[in-house]
PDB file with one MODEL, atoms N, CA, C and O in Angstrom:
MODEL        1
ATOM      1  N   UNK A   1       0.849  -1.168   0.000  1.00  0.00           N
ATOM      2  CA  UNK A   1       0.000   0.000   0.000  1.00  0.00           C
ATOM      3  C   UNK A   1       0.904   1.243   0.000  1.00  0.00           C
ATOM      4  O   UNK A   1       1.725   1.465   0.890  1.00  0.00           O
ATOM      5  N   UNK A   2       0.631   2.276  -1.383  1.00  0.00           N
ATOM      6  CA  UNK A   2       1.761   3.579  -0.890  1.00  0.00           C
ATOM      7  C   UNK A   2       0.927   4.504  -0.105  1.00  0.00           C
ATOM      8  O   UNK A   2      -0.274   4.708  -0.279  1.00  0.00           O
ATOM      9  N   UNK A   3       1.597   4.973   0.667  1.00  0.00           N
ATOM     10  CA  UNK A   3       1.220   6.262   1.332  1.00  0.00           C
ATOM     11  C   UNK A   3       1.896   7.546   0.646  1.00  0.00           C
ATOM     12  O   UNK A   3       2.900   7.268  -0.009  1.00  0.00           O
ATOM     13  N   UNK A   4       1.603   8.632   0.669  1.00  0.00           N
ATOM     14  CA  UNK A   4       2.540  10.259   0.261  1.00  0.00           C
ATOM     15  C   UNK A   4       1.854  11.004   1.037  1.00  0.00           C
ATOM     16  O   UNK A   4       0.628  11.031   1.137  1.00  0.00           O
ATOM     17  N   UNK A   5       2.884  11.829   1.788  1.00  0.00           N
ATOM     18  CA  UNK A   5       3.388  12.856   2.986  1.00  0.00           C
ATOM     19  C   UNK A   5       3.599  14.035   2.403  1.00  0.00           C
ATOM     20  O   UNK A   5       4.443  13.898   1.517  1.00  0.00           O
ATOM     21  N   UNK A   6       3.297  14.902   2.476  1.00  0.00           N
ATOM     22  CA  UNK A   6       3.259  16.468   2.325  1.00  0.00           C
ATOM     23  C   UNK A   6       3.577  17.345   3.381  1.00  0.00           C
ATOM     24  O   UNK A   6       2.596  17.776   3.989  1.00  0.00           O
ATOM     25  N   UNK A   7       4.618  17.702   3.740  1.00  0.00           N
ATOM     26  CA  UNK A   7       4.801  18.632   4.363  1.00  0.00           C
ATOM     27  C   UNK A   7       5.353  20.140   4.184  1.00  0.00           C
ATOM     28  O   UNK A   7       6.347  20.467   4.833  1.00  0.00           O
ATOM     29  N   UNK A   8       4.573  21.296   3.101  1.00  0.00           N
ATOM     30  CA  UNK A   8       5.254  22.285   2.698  1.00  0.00           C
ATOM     31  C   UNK A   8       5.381  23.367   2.879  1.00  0.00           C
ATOM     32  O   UNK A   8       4.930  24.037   1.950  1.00  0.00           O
ATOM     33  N   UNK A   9       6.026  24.231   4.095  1.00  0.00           N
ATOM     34  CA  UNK A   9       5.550  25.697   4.726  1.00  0.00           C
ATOM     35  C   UNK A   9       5.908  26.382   3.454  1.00  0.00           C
ATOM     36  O   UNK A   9       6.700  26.183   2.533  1.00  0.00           O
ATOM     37  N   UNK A  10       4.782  27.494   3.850  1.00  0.00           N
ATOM     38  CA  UNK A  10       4.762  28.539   2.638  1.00  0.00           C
ATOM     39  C   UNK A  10       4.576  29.641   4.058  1.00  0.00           C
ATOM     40  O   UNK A  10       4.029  29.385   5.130  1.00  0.00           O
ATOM     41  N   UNK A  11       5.208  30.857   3.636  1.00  0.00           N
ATOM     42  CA  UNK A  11       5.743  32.142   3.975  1.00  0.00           C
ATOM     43  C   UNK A  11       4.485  33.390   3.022  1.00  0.00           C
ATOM     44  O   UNK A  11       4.732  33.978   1.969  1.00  0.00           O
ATOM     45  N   UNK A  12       3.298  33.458   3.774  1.00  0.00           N
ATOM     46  CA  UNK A  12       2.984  34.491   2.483  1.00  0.00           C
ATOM     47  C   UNK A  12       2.864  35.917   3.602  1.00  0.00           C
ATOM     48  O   UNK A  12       2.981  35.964   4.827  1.00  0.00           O
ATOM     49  N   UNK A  13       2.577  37.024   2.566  1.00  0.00           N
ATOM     50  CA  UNK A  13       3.164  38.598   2.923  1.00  0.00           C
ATOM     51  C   UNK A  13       2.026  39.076   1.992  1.00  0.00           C
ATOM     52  O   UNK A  13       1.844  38.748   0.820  1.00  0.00           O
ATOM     53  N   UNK A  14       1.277  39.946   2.779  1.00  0.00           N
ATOM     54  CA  UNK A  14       0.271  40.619   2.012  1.00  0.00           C
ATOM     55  C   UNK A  14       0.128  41.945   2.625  1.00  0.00           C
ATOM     56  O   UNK A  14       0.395  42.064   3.821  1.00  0.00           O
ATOM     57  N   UNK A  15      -0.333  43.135   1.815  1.00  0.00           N
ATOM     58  CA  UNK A  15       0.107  43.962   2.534  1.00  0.00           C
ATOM     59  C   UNK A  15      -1.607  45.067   2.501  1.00  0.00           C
ATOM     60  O   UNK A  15      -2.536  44.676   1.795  1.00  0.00           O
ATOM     61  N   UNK A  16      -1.715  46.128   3.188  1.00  0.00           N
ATOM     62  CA  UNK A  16      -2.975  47.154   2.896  1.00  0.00           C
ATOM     63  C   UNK A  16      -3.197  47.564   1.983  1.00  0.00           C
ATOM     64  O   UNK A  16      -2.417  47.088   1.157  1.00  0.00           O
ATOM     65  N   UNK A  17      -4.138  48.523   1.361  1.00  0.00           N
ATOM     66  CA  UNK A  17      -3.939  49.151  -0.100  1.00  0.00           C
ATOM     67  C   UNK A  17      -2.939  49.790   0.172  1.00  0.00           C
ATOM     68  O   UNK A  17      -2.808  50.022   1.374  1.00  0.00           O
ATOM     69  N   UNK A  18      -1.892  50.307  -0.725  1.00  0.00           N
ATOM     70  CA  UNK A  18      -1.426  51.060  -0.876  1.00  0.00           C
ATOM     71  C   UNK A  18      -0.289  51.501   0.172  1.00  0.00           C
ATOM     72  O   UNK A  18       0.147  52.644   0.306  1.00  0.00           O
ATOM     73  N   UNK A  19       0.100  50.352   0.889  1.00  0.00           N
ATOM     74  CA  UNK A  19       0.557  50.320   2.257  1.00  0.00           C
ATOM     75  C   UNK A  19       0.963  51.120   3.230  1.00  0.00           C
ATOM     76  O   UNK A  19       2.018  51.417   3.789  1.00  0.00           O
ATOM     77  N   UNK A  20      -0.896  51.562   3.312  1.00  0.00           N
ATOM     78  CA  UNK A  20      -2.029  53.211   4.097  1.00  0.00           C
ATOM     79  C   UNK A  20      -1.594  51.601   5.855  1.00  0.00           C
ATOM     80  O   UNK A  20      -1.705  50.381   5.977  1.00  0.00           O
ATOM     81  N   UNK A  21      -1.218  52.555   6.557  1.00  0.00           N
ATOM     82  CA  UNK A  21      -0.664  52.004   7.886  1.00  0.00           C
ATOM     83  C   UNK A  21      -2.296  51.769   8.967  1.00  0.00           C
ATOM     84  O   UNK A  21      -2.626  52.292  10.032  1.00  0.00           O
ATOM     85  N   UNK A  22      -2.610  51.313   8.565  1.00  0.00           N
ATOM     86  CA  UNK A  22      -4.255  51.089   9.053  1.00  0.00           C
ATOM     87  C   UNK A  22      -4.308  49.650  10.242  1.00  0.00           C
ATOM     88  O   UNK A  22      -5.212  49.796  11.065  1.00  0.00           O
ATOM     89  N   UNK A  23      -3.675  48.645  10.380  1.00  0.00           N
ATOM     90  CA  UNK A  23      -3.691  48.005  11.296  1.00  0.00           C
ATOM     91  C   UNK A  23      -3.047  48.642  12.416  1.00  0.00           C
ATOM     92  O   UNK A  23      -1.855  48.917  12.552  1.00  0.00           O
ATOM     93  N   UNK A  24      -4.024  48.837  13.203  1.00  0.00           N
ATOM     94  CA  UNK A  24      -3.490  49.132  14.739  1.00  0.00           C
ATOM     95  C   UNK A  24      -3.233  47.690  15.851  1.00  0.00           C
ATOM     96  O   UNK A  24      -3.441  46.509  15.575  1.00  0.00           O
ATOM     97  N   UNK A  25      -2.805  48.176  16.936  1.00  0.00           N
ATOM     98  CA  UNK A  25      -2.589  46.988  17.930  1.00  0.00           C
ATOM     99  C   UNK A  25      -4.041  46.767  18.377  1.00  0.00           C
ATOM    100  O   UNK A  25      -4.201  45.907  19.243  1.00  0.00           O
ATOM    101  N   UNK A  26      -4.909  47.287  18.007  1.00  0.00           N
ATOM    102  CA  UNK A  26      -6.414  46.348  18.460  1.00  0.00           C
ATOM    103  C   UNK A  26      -7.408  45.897  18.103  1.00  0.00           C
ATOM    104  O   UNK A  26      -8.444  45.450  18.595  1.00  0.00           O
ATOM    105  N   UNK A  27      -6.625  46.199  16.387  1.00  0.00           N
ATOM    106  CA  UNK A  27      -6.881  45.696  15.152  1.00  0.00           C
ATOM    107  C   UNK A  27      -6.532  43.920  15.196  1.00  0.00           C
ATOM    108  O   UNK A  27      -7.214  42.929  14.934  1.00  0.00           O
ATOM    109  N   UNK A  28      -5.287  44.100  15.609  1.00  0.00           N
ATOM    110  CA  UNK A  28      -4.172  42.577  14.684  1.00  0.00           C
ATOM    111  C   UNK A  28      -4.223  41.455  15.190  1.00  0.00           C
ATOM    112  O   UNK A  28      -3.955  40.432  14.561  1.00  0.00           O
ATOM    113  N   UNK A  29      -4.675  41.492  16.745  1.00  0.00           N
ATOM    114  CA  UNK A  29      -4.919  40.241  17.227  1.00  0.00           C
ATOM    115  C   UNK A  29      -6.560  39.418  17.070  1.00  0.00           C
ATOM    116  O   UNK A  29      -6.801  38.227  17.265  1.00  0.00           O
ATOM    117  N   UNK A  30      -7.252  40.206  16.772  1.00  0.00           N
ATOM    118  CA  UNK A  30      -8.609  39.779  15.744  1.00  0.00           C
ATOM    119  C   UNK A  30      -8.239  39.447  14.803  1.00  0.00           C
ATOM    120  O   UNK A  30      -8.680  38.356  14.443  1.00  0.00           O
ATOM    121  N   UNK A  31      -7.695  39.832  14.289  1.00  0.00           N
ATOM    122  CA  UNK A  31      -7.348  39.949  12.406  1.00  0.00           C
ATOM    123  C   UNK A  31      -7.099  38.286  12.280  1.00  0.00           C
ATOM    124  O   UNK A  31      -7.865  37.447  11.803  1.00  0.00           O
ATOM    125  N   UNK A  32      -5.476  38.061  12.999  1.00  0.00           N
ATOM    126  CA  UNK A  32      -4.757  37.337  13.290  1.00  0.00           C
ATOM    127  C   UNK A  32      -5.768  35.797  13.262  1.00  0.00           C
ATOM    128  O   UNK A  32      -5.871  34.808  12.536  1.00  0.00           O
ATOM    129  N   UNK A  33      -6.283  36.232  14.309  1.00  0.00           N
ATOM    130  CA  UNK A  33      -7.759  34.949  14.820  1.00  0.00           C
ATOM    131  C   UNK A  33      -8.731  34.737  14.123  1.00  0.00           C
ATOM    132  O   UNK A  33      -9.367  33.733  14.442  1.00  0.00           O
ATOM    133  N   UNK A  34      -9.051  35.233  13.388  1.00  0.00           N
ATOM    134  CA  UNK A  34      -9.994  35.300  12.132  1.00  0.00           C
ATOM    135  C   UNK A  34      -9.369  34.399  11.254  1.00  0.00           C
ATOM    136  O   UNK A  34      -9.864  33.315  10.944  1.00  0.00           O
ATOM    137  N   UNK A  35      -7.765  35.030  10.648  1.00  0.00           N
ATOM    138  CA  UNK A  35      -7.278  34.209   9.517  1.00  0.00           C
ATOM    139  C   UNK A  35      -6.991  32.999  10.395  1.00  0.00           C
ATOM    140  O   UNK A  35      -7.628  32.043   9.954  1.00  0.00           O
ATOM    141  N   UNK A  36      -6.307  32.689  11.421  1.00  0.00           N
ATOM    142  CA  UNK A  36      -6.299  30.626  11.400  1.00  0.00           C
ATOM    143  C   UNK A  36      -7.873  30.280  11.604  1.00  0.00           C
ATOM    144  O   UNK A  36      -8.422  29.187  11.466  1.00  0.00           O
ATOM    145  N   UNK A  37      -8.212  31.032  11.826  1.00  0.00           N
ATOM    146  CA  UNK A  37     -10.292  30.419  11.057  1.00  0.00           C
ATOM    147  C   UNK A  37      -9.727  30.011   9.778  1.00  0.00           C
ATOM    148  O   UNK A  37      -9.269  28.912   9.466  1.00  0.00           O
ATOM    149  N   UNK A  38      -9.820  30.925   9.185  1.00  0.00           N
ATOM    150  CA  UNK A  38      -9.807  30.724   8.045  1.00  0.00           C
ATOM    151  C   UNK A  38      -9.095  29.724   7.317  1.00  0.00           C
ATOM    152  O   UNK A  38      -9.485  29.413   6.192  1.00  0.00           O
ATOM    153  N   UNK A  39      -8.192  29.237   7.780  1.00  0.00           N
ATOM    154  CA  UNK A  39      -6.893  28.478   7.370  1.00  0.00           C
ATOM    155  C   UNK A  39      -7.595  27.196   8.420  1.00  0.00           C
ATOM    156  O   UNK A  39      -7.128  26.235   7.808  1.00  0.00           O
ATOM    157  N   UNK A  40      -8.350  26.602   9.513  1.00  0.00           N
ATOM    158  CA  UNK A  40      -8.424  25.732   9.592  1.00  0.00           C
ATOM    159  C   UNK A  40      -9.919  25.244   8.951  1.00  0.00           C
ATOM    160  O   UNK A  40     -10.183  24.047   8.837  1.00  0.00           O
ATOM    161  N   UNK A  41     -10.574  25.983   8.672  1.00  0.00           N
ATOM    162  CA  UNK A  41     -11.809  25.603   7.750  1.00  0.00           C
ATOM    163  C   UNK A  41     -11.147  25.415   6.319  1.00  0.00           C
ATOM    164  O   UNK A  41     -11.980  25.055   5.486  1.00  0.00           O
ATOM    165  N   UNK A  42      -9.838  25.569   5.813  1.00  0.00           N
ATOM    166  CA  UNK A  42      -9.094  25.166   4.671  1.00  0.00           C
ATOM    167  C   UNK A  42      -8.811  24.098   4.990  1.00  0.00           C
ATOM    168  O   UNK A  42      -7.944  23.459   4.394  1.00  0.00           O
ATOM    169  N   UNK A  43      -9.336  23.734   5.799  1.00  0.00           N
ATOM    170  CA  UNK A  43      -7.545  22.014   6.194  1.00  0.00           C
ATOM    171  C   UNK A  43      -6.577  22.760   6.506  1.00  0.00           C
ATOM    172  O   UNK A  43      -5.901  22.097   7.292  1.00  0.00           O
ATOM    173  N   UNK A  44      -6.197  23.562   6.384  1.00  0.00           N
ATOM    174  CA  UNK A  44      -4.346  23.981   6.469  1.00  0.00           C
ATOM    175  C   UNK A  44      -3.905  24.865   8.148  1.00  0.00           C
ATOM    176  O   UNK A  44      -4.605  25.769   8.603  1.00  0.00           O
ATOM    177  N   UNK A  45      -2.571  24.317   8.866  1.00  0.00           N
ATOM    178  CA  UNK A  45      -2.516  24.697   9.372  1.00  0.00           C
ATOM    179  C   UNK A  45      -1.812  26.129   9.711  1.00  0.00           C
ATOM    180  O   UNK A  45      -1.119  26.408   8.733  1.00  0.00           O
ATOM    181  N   UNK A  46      -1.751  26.732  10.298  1.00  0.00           N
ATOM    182  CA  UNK A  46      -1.608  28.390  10.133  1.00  0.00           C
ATOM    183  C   UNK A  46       0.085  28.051  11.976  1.00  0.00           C
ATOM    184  O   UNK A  46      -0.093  27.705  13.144  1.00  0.00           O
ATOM    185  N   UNK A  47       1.140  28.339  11.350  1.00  0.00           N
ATOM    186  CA  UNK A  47       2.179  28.068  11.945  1.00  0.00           C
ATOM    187  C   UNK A  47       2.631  28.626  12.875  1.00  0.00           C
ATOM    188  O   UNK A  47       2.950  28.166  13.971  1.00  0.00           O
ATOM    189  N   UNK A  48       2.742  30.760  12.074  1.00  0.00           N
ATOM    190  CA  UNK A  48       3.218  31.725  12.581  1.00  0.00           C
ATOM    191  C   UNK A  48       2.136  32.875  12.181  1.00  0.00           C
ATOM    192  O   UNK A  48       1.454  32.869  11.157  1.00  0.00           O
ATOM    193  N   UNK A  49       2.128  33.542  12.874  1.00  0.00           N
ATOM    194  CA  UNK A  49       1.247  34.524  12.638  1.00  0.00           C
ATOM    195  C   UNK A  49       1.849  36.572  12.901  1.00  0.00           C
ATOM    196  O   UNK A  49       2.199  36.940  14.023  1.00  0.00           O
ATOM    197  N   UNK A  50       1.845  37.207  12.132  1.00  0.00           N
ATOM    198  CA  UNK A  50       2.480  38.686  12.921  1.00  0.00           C
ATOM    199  C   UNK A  50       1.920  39.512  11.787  1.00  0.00           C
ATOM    200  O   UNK A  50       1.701  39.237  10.607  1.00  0.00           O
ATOM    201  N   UNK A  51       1.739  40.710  12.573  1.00  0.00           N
ATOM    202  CA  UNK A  51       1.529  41.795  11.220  1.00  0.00           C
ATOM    203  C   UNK A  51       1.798  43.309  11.979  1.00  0.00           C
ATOM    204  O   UNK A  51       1.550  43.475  13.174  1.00  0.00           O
ATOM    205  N   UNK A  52       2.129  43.959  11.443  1.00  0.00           N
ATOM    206  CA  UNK A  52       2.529  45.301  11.868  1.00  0.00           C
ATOM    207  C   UNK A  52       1.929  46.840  11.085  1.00  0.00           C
ATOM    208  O   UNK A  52       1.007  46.173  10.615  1.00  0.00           O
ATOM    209  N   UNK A  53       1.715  47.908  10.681  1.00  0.00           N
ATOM    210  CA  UNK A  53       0.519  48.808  10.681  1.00  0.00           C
ATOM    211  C   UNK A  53       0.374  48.451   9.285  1.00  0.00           C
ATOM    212  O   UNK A  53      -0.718  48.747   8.801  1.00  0.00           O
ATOM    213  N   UNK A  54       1.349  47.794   8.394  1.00  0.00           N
ATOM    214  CA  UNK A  54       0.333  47.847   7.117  1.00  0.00           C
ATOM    215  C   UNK A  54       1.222  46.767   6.309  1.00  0.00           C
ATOM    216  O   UNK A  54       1.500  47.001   5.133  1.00  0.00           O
ATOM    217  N   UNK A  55       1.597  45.772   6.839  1.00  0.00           N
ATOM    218  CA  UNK A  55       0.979  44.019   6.388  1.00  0.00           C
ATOM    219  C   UNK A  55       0.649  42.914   7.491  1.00  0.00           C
ATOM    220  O   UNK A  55       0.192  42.900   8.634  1.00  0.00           O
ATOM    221  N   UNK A  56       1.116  42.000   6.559  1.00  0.00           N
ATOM    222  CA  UNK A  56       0.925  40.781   7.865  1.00  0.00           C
ATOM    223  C   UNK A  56       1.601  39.699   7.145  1.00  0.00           C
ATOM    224  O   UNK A  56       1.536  39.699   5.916  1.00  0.00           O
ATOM    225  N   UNK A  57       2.423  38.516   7.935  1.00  0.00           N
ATOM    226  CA  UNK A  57       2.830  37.501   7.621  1.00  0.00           C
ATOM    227  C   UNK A  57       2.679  37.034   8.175  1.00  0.00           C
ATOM    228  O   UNK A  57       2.773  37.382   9.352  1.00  0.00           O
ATOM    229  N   UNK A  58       2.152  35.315   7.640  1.00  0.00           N
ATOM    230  CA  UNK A  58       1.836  34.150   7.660  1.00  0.00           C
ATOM    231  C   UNK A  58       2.356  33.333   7.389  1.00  0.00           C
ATOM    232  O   UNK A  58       2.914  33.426   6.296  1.00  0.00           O
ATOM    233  N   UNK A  59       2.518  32.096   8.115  1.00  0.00           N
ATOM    234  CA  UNK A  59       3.621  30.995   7.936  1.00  0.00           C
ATOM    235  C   UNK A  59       2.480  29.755   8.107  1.00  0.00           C
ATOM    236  O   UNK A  59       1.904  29.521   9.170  1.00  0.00           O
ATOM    237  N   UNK A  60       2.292  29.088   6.981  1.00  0.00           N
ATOM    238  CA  UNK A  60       1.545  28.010   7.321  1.00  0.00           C
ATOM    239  C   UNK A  60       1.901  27.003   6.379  1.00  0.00           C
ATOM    240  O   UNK A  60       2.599  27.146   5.375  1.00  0.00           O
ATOM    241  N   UNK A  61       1.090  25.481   7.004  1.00  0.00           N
ATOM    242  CA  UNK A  61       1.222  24.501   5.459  1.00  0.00           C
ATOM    243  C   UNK A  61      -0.394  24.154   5.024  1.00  0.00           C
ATOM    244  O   UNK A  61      -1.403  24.311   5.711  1.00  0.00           O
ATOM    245  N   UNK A  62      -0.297  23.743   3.944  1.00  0.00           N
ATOM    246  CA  UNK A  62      -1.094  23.487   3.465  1.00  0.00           C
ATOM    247  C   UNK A  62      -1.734  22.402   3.171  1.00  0.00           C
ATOM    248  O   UNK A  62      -0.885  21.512   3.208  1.00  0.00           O
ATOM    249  N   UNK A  63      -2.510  22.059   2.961  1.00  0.00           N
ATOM    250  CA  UNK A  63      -3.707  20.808   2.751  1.00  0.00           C
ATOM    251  C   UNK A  63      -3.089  20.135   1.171  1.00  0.00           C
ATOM    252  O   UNK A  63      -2.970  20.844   0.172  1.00  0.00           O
ATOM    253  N   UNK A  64      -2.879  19.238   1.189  1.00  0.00           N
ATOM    254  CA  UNK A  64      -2.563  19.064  -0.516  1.00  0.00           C
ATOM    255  C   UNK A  64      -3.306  19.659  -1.161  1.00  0.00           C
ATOM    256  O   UNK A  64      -2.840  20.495  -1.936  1.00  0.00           O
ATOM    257  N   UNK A  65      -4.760  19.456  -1.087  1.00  0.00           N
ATOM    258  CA  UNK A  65      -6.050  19.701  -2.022  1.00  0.00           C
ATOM    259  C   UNK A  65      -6.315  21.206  -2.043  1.00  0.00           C
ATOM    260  O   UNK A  65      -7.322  21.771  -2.468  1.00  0.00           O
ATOM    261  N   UNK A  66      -5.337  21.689  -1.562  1.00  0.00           N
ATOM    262  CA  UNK A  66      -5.682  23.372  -1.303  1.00  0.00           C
ATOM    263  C   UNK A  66      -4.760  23.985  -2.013  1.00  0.00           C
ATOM    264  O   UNK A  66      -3.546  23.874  -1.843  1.00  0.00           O
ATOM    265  N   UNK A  67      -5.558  24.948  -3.196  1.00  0.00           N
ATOM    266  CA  UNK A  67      -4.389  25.881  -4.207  1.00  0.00           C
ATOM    267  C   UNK A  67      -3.874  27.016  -3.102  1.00  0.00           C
ATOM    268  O   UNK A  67      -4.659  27.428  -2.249  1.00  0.00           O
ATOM    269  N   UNK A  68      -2.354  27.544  -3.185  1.00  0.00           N
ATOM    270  CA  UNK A  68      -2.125  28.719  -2.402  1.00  0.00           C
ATOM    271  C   UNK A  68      -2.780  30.277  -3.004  1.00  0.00           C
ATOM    272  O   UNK A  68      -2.736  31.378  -2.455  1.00  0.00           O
ATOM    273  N   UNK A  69      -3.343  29.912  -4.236  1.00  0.00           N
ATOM    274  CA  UNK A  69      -3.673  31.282  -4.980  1.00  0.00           C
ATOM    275  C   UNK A  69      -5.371  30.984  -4.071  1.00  0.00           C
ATOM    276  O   UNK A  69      -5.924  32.019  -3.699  1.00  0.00           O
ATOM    277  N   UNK A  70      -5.832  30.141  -3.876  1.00  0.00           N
ATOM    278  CA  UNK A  70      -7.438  29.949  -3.924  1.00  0.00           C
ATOM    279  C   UNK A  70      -7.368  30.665  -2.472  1.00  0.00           C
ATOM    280  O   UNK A  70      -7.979  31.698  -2.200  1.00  0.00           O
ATOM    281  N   UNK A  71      -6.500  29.931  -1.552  1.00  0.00           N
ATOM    282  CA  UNK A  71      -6.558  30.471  -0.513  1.00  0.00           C
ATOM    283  C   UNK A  71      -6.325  31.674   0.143  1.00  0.00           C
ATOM    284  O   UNK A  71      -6.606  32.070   1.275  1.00  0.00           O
ATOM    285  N   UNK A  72      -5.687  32.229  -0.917  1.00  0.00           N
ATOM    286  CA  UNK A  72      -4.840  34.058  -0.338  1.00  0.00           C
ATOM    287  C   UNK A  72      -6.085  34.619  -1.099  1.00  0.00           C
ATOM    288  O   UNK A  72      -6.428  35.656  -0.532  1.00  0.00           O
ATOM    289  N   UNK A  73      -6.761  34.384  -1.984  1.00  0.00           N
ATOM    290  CA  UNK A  73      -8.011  34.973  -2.240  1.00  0.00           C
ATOM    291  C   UNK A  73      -8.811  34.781  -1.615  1.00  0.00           C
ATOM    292  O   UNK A  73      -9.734  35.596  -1.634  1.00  0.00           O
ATOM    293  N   UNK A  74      -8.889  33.779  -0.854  1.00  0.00           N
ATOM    294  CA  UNK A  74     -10.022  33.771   0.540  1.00  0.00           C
ATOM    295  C   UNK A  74      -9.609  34.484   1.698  1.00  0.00           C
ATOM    296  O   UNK A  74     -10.413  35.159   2.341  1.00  0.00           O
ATOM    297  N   UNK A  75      -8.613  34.397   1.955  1.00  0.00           N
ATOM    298  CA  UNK A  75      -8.230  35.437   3.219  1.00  0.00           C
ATOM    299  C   UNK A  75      -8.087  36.633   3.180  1.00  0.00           C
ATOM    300  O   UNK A  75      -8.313  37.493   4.031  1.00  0.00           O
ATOM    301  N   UNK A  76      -7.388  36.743   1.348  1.00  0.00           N
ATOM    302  CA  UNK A  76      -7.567  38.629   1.570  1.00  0.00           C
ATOM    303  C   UNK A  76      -9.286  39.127   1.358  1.00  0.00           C
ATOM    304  O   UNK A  76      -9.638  40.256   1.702  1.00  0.00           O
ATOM    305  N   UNK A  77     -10.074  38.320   0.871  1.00  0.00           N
ATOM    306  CA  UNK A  77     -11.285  38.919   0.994  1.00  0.00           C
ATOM    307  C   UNK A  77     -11.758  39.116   2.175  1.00  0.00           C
ATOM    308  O   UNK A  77     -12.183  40.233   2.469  1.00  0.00           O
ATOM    309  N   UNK A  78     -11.779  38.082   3.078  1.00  0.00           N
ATOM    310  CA  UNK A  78     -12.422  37.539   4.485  1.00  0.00           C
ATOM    311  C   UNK A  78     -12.052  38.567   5.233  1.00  0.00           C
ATOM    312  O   UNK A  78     -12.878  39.282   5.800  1.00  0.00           O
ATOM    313  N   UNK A  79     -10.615  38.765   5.319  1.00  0.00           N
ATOM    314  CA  UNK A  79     -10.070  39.944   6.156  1.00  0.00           C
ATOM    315  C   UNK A  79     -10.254  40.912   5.765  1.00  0.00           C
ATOM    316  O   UNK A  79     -10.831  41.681   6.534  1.00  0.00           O
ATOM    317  N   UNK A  80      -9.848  41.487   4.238  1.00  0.00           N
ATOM    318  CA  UNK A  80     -10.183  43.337   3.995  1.00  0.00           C
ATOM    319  C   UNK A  80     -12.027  43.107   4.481  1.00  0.00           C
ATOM    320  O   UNK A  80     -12.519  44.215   4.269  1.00  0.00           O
ATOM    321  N   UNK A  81     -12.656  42.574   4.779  1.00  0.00           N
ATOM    322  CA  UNK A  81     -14.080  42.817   4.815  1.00  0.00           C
ATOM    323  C   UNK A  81     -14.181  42.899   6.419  1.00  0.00           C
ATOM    324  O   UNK A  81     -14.986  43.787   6.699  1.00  0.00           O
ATOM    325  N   UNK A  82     -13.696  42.341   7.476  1.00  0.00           N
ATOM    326  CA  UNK A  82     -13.725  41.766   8.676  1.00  0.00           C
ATOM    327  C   UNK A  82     -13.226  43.838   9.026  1.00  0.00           C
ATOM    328  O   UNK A  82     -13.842  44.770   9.543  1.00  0.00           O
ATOM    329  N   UNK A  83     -11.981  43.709   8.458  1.00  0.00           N
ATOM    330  CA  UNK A  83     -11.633  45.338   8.900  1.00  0.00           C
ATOM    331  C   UNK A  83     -12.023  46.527   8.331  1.00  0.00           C
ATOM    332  O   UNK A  83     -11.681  47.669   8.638  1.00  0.00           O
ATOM    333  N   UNK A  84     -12.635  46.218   7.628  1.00  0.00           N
ATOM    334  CA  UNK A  84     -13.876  47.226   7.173  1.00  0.00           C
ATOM    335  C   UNK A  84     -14.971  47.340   7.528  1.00  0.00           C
ATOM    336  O   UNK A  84     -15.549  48.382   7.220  1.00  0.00           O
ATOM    337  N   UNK A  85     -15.655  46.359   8.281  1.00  0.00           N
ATOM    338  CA  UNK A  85     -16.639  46.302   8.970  1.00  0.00           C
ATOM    339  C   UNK A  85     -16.932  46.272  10.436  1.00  0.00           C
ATOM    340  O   UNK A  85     -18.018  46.398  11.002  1.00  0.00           O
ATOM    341  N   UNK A  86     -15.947  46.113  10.846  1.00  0.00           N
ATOM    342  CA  UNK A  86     -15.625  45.915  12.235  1.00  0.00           C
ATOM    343  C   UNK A  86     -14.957  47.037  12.717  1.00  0.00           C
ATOM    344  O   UNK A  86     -15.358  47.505  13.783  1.00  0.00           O
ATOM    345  N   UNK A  87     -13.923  47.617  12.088  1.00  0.00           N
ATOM    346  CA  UNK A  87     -12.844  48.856  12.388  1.00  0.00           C
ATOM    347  C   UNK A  87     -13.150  49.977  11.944  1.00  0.00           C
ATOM    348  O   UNK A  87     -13.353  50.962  12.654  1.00  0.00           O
ATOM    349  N   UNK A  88     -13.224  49.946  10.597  1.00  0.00           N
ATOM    350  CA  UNK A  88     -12.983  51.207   9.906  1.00  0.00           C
ATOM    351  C   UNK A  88     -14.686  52.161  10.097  1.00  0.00           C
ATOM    352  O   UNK A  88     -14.741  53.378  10.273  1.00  0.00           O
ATOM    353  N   UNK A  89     -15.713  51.389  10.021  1.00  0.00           N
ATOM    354  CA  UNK A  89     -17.023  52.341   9.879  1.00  0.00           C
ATOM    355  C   UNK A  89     -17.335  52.595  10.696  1.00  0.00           C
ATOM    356  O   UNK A  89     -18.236  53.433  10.702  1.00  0.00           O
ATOM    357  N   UNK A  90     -16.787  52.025  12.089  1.00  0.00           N
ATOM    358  CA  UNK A  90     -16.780  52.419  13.566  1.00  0.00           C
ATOM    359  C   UNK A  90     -16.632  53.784  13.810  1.00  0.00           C
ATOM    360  O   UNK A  90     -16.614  54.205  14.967  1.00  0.00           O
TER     361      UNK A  90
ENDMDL
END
């Protein structure tokens, strides 16, 4: 019987529009908690987490069955919407 093992950290870096310094410190630890939502409703686990006023990096692996493009399009939506709705119209 074969088995195959996947183990592949990916490093991704995404940043604000225009990198406008808009994450504050009471912003990022929501933010933060939101995306490994997001990343464990992917299958994938979410490793490292940090972001500072205008990106954020993420250290995680991934699910085989999970594209890295499918997924950074789910998180940058999930999140620019989470801090737009939550932060900014406040």
């Amino acid at each position: 019987m074969s088995h195959s093992y996947t183990f592949l950290c990916t490093h991704f870096v995404f940043s604000t529009k225009g990198r406008v310094p808009l994450l504050t410190p009471n912003i990022i630890p929501r933010l933060l908690d939101y995306t490994g939502g997001i990343f464990r409703a992917s299958r994938c686990v979410l490793l490292a987490a940090n972001a500072v006023a205008d990106h954020v990096h993420l250290l995680a692996t991934l699910h085989p069955s999970t594209a890295h493009a499918d997924l950074m399009r789910e998180v940058k939506a999930r999140t620019s919407s989470l801090v737009r709705e939550a932060f900014l119209d406040a």
